[in-house]
C-alpha positions as CSV (number, residue, x, y, z in Angstrom):
1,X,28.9,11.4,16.1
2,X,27.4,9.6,13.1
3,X,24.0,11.5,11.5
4,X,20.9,9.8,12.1
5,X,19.2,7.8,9.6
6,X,16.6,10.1,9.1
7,X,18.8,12.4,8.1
8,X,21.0,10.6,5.8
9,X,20.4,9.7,1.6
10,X,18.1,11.7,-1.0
11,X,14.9,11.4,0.7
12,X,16.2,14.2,3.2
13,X,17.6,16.3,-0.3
14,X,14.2,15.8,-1.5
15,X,12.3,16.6,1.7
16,X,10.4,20.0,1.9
17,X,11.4,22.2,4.6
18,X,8.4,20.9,6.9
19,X,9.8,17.6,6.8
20,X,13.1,18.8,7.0
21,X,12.3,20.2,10.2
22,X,10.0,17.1,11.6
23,X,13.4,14.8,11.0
24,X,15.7,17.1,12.6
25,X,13.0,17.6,15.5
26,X,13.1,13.5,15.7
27,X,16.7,13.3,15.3
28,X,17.2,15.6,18.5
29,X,14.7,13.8,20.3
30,X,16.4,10.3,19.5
31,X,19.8,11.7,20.3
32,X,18.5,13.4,23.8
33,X,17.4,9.5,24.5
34,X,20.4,7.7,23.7
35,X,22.3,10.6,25.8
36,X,19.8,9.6,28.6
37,X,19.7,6.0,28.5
38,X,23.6,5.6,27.8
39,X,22.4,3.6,24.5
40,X,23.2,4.6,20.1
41,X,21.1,6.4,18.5
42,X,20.1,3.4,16.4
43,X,19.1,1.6,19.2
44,X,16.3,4.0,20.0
45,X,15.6,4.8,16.5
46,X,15.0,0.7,16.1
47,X,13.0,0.6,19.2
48,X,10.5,3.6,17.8
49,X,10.5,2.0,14.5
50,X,9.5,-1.6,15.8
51,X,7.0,0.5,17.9
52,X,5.4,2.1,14.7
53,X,5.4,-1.6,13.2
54,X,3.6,-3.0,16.1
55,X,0.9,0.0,16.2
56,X,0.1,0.3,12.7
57,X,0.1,-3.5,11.7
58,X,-2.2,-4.1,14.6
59,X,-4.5,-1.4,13.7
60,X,-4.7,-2.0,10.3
61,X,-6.0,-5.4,10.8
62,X,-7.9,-4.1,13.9
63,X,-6.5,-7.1,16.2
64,X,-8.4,-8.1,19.4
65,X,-6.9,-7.2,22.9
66,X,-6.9,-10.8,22.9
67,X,-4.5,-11.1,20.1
68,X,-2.9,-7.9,20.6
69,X,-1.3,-8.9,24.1
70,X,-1.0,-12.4,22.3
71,X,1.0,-11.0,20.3
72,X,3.3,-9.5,22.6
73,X,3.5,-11.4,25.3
74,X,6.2,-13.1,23.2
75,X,8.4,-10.0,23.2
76,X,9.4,-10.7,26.9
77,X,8.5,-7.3,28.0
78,X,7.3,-7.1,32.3
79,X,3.5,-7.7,33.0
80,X,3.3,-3.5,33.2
81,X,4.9,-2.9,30.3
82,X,2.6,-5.2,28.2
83,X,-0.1,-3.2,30.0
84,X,1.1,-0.3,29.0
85,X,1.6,-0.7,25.1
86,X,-2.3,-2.5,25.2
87,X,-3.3,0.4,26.8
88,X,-1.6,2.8,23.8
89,X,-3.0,0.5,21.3
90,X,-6.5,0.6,22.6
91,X,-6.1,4.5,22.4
92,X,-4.7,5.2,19.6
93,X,-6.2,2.2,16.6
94,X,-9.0,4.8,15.6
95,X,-6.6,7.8,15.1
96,X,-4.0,5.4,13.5
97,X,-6.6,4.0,11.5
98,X,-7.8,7.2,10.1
99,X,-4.4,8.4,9.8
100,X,-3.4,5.2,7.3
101,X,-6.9,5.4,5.4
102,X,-5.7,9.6,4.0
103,X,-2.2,7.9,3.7
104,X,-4.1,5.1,0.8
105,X,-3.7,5.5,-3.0
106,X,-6.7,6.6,-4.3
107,X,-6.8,4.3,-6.8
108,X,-9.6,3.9,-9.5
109,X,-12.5,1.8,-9.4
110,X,-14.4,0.0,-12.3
111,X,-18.0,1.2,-12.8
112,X,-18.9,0.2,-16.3
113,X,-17.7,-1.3,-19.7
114,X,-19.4,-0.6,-22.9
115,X,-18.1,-2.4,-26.2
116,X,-18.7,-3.0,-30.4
117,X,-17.4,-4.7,-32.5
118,X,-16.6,-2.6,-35.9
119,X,-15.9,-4.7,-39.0
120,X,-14.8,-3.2,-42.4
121,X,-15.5,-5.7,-44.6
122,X,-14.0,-3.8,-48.3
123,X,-12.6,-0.8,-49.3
124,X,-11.7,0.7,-52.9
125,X,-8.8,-0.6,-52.7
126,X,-9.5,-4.1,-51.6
127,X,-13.0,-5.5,-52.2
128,X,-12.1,-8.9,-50.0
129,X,-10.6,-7.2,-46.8
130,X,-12.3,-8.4,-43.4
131,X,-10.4,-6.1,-40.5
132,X,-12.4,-6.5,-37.3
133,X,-11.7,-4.5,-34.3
134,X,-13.2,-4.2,-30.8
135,X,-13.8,-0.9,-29.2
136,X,-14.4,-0.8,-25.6
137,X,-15.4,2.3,-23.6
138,X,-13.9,1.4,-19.7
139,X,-16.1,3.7,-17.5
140,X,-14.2,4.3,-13.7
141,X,-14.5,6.3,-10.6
142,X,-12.1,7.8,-8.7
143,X,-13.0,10.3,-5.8
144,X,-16.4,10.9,-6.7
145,X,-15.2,12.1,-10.1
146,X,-16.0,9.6,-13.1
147,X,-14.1,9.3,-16.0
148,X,-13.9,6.8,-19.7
149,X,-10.8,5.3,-21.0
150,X,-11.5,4.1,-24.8
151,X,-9.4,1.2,-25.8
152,X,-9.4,-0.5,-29.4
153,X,-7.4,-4.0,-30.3
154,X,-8.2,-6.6,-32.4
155,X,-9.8,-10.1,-31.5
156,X,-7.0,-11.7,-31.2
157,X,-5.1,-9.3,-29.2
158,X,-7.8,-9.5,-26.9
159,X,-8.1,-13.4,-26.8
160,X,-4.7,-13.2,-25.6
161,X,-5.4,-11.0,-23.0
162,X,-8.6,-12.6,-21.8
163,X,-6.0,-15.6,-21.5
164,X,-3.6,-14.1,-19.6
165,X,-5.7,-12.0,-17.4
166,X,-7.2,-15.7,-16.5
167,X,-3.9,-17.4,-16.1
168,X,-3.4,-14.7,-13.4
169,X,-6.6,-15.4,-11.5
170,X,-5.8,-18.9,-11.8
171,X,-2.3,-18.3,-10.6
172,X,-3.9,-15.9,-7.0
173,X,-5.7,-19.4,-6.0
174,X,-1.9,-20.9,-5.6
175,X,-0.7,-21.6,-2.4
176,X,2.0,-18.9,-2.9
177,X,0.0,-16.3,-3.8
178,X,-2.5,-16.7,-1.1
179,X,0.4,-16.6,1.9
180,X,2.3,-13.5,-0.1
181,X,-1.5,-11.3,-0.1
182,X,-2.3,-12.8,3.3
183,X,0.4,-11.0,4.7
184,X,0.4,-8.0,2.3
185,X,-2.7,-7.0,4.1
């Protein structure tokens, strides 16, 4: 009999012994239901994945019941079927919803920017230098905790980032870029 797919690669080598024991615990279970219902295993481990899908994209976007048994009704499941997964969606979108929100990066979030310019206009050495430089204090929170990244570049390393950060921005009002984040979220 072939190993499940949750068993097989490096993420089960890397796995800690919990998850070790959740996979094996969902391996049986998927292997006790093929066994029952005379189906593979990868059957019924497609048919809880596409589940998963189905509950956590509609929860994330918090979909109608509307939309929700809009969405599949095109499945061609029976009338009590549909029923039934509305029914487990309407349950469970809070739980799911808190479960996805811990499962986030805690990424961090801009709170302030402070900035000088510092010019050193001669030295011993050289009575004619000019060497500009921009120092920038970038102030950010992350989990209630706040903490200041200091950067220093020259004016015209940061011209050229000021023009390629806006090339970017410009580039997120395409067409393309709209559909990909549209359906990243």
């Amino acid at each position: 009999m072939q190993r499940p797919a949750l068993l097989r690669g490096s993420a089960a080598a890397a796995a800690s012994p919990r998850q070790c024991v959740a996979w094996r615990a969902a391996a049986c279970a998927c292997c006790g239901s093929s066994r029952k219902l005379n189906t593979g295993v990868d059957t019924i481990q497609h048919g809880v994945e596409g589940l998963m899908y189905l509950l956590t994209e509609s929860s994330k976007l918090m979909i109608s019941e509307i939309d929700f048994q809009d969405s599949i009704c095109v499945l061609g499941f029976s009338e009590e079927l549909n029923k039934l997964l509305l029914q487990l969606y309407l349950d469970n979108r809070k739980e799911i919803r808190s479960i996805l929100s811990e499962l986030a990066p805690k990424l961090p979030s801009y709170h302030s920017l402070e900035w000088r310019l510092d010019v050193q206009l001669a030295s011993r050495s050289l009575r004619q230098q000019i060497k500009p430089a921009v120092t920038m204090k970038l102030h950010l929170n992350q989990n209630e905790d706040q903490t200041a990244q200091v950067l220093q570049t020259d004016p015209s390393t940061l011209v050229h980032l000021i023009q390629q950060l806006e090339q970017a921005l410009g580039e997120m009002k395409t067409n393309h870029c709209r559909r990909i984040a549209r359906n990243m979220k």
